[in-house]
ZABA-634308 format. One record per residue (C-alpha): residue number from 1; y negated, x negated, z negated. Coordinates in Angstrom, 2 decimals, padded with zeros to 5 digits, always signed. Example, Ala and Ser with C-alpha at 12.3 -4.5 7.8 and 13.67 -1.06 7.14 Angstrom:
k->1 | Y->+004.50 | X->-012.30 | Z->-007.80
k->2 | Y->+001.06 | X->-013.67 | Z->-007.14
END
This chain:
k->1 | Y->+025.97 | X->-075.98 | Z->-105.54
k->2 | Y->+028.82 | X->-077.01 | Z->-108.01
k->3 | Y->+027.12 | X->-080.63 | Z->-108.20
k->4 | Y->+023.75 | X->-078.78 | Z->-108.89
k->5 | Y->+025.69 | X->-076.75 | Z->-111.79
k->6 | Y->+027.11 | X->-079.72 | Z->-113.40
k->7 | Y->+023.40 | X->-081.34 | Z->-113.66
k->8 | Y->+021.99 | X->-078.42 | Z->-115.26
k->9 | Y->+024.87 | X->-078.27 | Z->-117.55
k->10 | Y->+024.66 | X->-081.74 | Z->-118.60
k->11 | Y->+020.44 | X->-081.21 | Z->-118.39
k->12 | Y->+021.12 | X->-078.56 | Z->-121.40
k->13 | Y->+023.62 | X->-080.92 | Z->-123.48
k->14 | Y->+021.11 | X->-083.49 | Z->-123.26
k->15 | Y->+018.30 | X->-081.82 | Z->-124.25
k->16 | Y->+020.73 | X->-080.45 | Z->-127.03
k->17 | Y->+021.59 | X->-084.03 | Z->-127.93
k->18 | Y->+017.92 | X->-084.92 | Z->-127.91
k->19 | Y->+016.82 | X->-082.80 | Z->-130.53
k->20 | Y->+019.71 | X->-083.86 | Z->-133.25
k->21 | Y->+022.81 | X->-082.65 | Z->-134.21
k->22 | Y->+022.49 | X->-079.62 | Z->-136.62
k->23 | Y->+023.08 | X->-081.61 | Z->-139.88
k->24 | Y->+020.01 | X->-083.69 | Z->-138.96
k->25 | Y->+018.03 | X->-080.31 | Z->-139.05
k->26 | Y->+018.96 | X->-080.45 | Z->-143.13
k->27 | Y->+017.60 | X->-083.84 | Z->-143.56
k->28 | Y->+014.20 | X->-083.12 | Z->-141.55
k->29 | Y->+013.90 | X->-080.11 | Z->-143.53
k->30 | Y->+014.77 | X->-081.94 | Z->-146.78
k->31 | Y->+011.91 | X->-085.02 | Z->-145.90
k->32 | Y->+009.11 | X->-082.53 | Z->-144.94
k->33 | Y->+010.13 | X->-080.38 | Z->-148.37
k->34 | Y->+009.74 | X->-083.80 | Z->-150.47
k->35 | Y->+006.63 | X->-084.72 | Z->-148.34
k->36 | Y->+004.81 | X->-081.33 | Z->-149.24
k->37 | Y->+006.13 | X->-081.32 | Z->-152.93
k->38 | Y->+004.62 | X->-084.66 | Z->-153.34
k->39 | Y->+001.33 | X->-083.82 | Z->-151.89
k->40 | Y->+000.71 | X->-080.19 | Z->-153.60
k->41 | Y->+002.80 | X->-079.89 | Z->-156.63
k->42 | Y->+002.38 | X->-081.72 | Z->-159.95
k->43 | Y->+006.14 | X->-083.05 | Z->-160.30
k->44 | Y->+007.51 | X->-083.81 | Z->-163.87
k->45 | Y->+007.70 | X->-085.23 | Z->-166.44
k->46 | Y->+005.33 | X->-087.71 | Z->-165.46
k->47 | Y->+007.14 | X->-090.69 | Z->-166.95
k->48 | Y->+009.48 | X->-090.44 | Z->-164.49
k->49 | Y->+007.10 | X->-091.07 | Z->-161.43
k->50 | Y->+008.20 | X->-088.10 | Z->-159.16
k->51 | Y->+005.26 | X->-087.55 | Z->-156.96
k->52 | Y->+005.55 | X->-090.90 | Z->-156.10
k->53 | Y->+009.10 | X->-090.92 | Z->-155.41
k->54 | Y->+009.16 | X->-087.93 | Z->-153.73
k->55 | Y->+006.56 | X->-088.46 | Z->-151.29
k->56 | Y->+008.09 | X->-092.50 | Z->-150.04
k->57 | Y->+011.74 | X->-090.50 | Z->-149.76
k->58 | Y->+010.66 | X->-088.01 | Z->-147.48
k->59 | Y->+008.43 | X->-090.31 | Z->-145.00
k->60 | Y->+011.18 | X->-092.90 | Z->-145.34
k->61 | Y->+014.04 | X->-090.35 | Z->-144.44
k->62 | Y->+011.58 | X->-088.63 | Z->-141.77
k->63 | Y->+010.58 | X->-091.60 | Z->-139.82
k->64 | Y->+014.74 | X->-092.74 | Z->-139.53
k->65 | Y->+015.25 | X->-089.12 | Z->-138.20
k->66 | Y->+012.57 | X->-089.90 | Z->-135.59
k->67 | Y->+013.96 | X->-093.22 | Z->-134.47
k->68 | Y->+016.83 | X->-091.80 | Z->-134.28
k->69 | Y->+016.21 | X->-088.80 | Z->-131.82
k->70 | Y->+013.64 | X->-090.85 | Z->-129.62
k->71 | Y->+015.74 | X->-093.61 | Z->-129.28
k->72 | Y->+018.75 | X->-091.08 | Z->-128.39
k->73 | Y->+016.46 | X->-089.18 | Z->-126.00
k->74 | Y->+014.95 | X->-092.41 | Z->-123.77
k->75 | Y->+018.30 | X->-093.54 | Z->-123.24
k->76 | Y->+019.33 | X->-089.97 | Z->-121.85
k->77 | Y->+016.16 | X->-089.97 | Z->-119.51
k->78 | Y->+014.18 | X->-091.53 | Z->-117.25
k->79 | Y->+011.06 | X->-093.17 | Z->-118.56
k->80 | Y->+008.65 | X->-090.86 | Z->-117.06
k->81 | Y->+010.37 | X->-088.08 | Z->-118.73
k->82 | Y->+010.48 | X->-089.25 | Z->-121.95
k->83 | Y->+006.71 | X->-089.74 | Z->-121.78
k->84 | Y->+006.37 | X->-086.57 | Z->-121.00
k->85 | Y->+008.33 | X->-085.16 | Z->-123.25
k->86 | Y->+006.54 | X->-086.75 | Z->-126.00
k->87 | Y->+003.23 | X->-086.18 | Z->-124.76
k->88 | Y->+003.68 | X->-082.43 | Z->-125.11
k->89 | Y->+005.73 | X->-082.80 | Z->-128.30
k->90 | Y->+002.98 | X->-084.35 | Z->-130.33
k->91 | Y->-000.32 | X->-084.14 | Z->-128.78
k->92 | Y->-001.07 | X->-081.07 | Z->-128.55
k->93 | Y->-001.31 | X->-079.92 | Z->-132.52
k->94 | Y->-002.58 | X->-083.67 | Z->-133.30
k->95 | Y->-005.24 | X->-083.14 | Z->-130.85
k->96 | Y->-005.98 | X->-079.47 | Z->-131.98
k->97 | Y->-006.32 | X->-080.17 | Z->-135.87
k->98 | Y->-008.78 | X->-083.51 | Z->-135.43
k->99 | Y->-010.84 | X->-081.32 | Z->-133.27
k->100 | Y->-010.86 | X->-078.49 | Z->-136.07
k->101 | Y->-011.48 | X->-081.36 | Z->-138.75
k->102 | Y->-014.73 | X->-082.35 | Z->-136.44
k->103 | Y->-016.07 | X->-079.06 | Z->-135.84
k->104 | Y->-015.52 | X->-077.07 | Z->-139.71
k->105 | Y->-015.28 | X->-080.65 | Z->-141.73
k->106 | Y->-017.06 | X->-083.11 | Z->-140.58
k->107 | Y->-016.14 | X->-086.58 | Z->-138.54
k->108 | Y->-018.54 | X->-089.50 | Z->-137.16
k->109 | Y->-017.96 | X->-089.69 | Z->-133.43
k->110 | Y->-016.24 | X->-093.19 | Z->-134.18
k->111 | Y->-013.76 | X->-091.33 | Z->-136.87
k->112 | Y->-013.18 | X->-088.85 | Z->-134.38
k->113 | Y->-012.01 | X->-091.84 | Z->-131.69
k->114 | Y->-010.18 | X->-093.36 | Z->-134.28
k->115 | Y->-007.92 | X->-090.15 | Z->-134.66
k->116 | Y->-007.59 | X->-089.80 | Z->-131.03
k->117 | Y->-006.59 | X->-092.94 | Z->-130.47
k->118 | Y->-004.29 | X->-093.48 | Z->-133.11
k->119 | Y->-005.24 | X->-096.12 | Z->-134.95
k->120 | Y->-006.43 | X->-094.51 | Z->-137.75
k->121 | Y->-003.87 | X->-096.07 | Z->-140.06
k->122 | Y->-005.91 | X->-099.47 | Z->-139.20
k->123 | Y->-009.47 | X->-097.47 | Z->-140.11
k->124 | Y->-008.87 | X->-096.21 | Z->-143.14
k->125 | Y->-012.66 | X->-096.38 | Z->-143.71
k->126 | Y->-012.38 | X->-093.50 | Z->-141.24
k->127 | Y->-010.16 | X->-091.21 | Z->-142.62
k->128 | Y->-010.88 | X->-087.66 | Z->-144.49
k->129 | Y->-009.38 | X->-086.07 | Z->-147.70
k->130 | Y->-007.90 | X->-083.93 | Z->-144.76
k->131 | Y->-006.74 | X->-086.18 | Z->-142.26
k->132 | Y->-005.54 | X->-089.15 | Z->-144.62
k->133 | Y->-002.24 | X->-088.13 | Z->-143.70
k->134 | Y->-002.08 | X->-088.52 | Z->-139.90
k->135 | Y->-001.70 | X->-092.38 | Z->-140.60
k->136 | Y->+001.98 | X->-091.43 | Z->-139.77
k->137 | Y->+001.53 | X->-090.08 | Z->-136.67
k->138 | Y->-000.22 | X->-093.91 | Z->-135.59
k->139 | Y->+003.33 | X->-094.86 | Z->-136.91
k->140 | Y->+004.79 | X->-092.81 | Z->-134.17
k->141 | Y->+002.64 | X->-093.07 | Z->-131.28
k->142 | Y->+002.90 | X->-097.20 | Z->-131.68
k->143 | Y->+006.90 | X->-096.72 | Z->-132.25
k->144 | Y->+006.57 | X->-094.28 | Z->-128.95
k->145 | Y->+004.68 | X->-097.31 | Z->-126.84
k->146 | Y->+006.68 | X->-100.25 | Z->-128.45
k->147 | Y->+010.02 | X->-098.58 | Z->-127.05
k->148 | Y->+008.72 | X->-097.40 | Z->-124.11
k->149 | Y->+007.65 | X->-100.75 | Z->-123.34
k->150 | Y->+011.44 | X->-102.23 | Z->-124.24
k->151 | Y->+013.00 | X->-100.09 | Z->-121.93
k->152 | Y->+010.54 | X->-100.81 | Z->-118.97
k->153 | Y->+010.53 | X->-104.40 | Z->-118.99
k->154 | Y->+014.40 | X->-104.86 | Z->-120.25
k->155 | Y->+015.84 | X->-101.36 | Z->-119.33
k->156 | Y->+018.25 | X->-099.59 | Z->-122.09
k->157 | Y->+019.91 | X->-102.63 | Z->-122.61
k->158 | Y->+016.26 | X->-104.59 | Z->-124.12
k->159 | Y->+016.48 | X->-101.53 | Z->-126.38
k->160 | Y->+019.09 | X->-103.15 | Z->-128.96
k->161 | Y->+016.35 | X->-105.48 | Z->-129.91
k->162 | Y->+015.01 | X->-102.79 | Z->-132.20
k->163 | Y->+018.17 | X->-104.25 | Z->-134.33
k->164 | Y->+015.78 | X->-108.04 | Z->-134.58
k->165 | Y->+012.57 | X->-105.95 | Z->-134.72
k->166 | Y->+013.75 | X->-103.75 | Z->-138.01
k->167 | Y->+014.54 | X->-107.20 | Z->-139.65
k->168 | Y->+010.99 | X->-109.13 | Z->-138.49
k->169 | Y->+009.33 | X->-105.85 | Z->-139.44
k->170 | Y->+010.97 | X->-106.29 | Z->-143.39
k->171 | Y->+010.62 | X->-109.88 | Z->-143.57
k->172 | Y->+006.75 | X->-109.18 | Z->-142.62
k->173 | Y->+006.48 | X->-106.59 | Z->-145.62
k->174 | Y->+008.37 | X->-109.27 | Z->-148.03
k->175 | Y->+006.10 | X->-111.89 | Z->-147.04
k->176 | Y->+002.69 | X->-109.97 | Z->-147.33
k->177 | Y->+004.53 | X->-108.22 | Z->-151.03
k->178 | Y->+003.99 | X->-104.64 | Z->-148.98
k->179 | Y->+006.22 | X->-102.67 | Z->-151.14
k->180 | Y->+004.90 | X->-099.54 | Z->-149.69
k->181 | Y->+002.00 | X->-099.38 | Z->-146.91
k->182 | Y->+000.43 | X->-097.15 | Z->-143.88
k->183 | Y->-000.40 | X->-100.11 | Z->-141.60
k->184 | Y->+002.47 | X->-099.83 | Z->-138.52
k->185 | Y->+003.28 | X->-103.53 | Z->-138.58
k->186 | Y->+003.92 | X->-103.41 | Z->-142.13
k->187 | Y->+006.01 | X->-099.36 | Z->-141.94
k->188 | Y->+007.62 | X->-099.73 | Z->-138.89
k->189 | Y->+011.19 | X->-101.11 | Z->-140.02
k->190 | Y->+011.76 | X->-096.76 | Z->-141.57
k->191 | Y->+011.43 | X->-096.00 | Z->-137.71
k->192 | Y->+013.30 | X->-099.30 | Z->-136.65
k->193 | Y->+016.36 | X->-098.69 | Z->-138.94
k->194 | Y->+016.71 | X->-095.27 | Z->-137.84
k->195 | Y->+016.30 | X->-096.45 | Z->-134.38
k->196 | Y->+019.05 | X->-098.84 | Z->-134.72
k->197 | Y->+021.47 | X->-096.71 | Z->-135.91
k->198 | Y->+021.21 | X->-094.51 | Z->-132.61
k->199 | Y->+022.27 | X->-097.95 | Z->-130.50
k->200 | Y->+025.64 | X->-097.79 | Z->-132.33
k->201 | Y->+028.30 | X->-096.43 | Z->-130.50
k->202 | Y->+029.39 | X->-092.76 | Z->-131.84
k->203 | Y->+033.22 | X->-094.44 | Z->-133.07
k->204 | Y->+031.41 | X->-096.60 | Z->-135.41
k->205 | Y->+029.60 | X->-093.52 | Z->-137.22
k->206 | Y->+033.41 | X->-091.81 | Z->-138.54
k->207 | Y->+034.05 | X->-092.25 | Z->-141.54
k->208 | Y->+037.01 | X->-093.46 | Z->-141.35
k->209 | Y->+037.76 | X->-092.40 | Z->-146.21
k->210 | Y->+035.80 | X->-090.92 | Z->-148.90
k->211 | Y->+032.90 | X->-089.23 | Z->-146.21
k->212 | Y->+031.25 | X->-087.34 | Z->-148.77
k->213 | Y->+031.59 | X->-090.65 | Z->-151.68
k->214 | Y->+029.53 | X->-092.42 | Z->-148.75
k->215 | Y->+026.88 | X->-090.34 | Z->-148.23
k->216 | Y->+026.31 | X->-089.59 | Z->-152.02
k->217 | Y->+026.03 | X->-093.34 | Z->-152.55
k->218 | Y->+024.13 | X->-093.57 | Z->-149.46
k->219 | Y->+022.15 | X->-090.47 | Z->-150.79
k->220 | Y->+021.81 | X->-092.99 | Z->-154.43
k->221 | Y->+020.75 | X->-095.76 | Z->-152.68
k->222 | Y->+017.60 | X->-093.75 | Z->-150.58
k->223 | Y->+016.31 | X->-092.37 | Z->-154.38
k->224 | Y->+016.49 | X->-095.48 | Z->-155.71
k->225 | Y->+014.27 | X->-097.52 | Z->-153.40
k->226 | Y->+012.18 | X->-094.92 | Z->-153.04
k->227 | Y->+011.44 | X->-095.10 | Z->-156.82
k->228 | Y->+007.59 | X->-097.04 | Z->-157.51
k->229 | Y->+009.37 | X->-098.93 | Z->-160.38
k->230 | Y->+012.40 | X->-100.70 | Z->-158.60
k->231 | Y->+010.36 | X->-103.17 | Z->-157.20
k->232 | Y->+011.95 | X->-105.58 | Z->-154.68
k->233 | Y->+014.67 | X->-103.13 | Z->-153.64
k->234 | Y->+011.72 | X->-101.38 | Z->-152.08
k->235 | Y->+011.68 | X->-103.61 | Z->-149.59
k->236 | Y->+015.56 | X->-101.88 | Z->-148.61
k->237 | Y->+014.09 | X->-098.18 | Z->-148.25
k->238 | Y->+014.21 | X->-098.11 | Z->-144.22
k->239 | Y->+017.83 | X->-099.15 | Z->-144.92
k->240 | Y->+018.80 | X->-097.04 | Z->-147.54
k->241 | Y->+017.12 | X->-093.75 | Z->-145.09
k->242 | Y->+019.30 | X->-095.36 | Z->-142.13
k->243 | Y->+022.51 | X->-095.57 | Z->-144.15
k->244 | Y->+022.09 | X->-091.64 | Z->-145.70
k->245 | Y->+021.55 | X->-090.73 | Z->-141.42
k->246 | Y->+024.47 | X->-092.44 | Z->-140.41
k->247 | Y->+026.69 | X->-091.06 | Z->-143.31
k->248 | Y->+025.04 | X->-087.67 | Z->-142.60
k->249 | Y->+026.57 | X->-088.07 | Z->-138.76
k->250 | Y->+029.86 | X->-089.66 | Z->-139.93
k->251 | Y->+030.65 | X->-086.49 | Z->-141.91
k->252 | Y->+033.16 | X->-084.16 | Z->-140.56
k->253 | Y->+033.24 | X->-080.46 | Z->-140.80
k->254 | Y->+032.88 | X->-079.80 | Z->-144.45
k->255 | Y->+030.47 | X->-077.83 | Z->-146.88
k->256 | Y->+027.55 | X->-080.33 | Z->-146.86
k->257 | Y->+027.66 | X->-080.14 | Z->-143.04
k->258 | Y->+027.67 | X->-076.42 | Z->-143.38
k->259 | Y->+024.48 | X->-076.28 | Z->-145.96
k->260 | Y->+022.22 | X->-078.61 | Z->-143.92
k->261 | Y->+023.09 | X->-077.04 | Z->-140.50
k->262 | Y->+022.45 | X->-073.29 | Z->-142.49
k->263 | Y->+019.49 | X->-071.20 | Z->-140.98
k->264 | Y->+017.02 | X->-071.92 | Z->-143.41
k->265 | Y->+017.27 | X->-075.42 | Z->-143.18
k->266 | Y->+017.24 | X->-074.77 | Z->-139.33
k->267 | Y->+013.90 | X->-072.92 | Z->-138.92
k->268 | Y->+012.11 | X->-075.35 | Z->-141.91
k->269 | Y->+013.18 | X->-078.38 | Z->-139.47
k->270 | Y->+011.49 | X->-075.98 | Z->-136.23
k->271 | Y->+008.67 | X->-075.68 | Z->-138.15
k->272 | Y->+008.35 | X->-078.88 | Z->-139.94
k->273 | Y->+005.98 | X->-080.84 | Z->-137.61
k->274 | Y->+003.45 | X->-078.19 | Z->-137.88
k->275 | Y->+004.09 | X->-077.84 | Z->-141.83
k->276 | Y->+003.03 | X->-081.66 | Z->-141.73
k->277 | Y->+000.00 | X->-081.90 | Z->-139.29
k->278 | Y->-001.55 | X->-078.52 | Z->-141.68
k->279 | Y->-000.75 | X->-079.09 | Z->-144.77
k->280 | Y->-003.44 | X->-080.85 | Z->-146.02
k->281 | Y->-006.30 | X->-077.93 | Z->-145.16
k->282 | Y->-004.72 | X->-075.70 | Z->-148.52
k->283 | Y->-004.81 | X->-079.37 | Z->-150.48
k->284 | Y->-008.48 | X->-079.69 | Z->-151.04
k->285 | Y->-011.88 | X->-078.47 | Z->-151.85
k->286 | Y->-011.20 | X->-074.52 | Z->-153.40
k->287 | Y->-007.72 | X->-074.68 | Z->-153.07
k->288 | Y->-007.97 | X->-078.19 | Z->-155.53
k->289 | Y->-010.67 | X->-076.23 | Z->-157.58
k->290 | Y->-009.85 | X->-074.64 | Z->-161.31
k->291 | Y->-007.48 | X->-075.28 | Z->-164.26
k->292 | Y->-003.78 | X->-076.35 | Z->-163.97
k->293 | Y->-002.51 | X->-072.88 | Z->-164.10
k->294 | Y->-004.69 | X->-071.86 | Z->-161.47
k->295 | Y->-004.52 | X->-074.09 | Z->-158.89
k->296 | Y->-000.57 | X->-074.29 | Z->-159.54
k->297 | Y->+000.77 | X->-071.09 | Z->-160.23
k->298 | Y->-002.17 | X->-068.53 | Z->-157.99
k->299 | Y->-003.85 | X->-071.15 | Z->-155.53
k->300 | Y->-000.58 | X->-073.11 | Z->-154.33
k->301 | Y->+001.49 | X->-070.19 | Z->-153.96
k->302 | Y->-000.93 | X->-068.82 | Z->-151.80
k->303 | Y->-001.85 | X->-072.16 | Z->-149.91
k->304 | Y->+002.15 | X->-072.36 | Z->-149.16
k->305 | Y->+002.36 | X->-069.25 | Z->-147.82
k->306 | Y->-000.78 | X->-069.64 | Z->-145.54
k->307 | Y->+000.65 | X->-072.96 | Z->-144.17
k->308 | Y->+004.09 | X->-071.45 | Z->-143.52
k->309 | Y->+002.55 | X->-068.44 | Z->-141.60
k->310 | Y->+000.34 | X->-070.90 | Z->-139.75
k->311 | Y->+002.98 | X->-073.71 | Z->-139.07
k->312 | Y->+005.08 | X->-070.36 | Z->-137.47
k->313 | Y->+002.04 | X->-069.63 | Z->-135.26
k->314 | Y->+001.67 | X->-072.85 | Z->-134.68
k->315 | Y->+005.12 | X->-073.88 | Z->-133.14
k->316 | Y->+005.85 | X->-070.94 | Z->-131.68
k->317 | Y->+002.88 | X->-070.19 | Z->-130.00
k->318 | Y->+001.17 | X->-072.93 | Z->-129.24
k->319 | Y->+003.62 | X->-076.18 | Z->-129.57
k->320 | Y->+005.97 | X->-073.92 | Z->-127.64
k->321 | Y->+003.60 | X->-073.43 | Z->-124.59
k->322 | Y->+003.46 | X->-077.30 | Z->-123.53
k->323 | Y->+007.16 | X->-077.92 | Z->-124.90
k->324 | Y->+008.64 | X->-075.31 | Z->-122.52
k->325 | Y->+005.66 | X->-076.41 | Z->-120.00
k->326 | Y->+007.67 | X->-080.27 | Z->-120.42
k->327 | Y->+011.20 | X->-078.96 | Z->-120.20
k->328 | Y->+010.62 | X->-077.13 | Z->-116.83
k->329 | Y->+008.62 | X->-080.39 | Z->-115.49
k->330 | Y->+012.00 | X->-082.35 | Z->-116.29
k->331 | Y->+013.88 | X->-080.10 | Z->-114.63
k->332 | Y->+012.11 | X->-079.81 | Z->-111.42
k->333 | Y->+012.01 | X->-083.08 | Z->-111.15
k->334 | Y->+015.59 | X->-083.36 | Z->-111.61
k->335 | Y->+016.23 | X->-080.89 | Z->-108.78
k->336 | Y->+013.85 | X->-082.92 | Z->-106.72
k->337 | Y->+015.95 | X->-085.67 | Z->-107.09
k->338 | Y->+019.07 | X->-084.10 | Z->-106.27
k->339 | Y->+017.29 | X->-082.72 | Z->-103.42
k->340 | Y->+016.34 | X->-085.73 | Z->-102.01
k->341 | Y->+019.83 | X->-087.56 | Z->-102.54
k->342 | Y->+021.34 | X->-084.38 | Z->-100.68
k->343 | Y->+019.13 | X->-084.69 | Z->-097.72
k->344 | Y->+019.95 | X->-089.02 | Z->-097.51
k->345 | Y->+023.45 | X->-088.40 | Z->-097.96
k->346 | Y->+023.07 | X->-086.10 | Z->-095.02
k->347 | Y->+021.42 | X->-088.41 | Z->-093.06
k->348 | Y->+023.45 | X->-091.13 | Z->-093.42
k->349 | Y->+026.49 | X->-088.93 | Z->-092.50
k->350 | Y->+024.99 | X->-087.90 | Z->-088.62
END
């Protein structure tokens, strides 16, 4: 009994591990708030490029987040039960909104297999005013198999070549001049850097002087490659969103910890999947219809509040369902396993 205790102890600090320190839930919050303010809001002046800063910051800073946390999870888990885990994690709303997008908008049966199979960010021929933004979730899914894969063949060990991969991934983009692209083999390296950073060993994240001098320059760096007009250094944006997540986790206790783990942050992180994968339905057709003042200051209002109310729906009741449905498959599996050493060790011992 006290053995099966400690596992479902360290079952709950894993799980707790898996899903990010608090801080982290600051920085998703922060990438999915520049994602939607690039998408739906005019951002000014115009000289200055903002929409198209904002929107490179956020995926950039989102996708390290994500290669950090899955990379952290499949080395705290079996294989089967990462799968799993991800499975329900993303499937379930991705699935959901292409189907709504073929029944109320409109998709040729080969569009439709093109979202489903995630390889839309390949078919771009395919995509919809509405569903141009799922190219990131191909991102994900071929980040998903790609590590997956590692681990099989190599075990956790083979997973430290994501540190070789980030670096082919860049030197790709340099050689093809893809500053910025949707196309996985040319993207991947945001997801890769992130990735890499979760290999290091926890001493190597404290800072060690000057914590909060790091992450502003860190914090400096991720704007400026971000911006359209600072050409080459583009190239060093997965870098620059790696650096800002391992500053973020080097920090000790302090105020910035304090503001990105604060409730707010907290729930816009819960619910900033959801916020992603919907967004786009308030973006277009009536909602992109009238004069400036209009659309920005009756029709966006509106279309954010709709999207928050259904993003809350959303991943509470319905992302929740096969999350929870995941979590007790792990577990009972777990127990099953314990269960069957118990009953060999007993064996062995008559």
């Amino acid at each position: 009994m006290k053995q099966h205790g400690l596992d479902e102890s360290h079952t709950r600090r894993s799980e707790q591990e898996d899903h990010g320190r608090p801080a982290l839930d600051g920085l998703r919050a922060i990438s999915i708030c520049l994602v939607l303010m690039a998408h739906l809001l005019p951002l000014g002046p115009k000289a200055l490029h903002l929409n198209s800063t904002a929107g490179p910051m956020g995926m950039s800073l989102f996708f390290a987040l994500s290669g950090y946390l899955i990379i952290s999870t499949l080395r705290s888990g079996t294989i089967s039960e990462f799968i799993v885990k991800r499975v329900a994690r993303i499937l379930p709303l991705a699935y959901l909104y292409v189907l709504l997008v073929f029944l109320f908008f409109g998709l040729s049966k080969q569009a439709l297999l093109s979202h489903l199979g995630f390889v839309v960010n390949y078919r771009l021929d395919q995509m919809t005013p509405v569903t141009e933004h799922l190219w990131s979730l191909c991102v994900e899914v071929h980040f998903y198999v790609f590590v997956t894969l590692l681990a099989a063949v190599g075990g956790r060990r083979a997973l430290a070549l994501v540190w070789p991969c980030c670096l082919a991934i860049t030197a790709i983009r340099i050689k093809e001049g893809a500053y910025i692209d949707v196309a996985t083999h040319l993207r991947m390296d945001e997801v890769l850097a992130g990735a890499c950073i979760a290999t290091l060993p926890t001493s190597r994240l404290r800072a060690t002087a000057a914590p909060l001098v790091i992450w502003a320059l860190a914090a400096g760096a991720w704007v400026g490659t971000s911006h359209p007009d600072s050409g080459w250094l583009q190239y060093l944006r997965p870098y620059a969103a790696g650096l800002l997540l391992a500053a973020t986790l080097s920090q000790p206790p302090n105020r910035l910890i304090a503001v990105l783990s604060g409730r707010t942050f907290r729930y816009i992180a819960a619910v900033s999947y959801a916020l992603y994968v919907i967004h786009p339905l308030t973006a277009h057709g009536w909602w992109n219809d009238g004069s400036v003042w209009q659309r920005n200051l009756l029709k966006r209002p509106l279309g954010f509040a709709l999207t928050l109310a259904a993003a809350h729906m959303s991943t509470f009741y319905w992302e929740r369902v096969w999350i929870q449905t995941a979590r007790r498959w792990v577990r009972s599996r777990r127990v099953g396993t314990l269960q069957s050493g118990g009953r060999l060790e007993n064996v062995a011992g008559e």
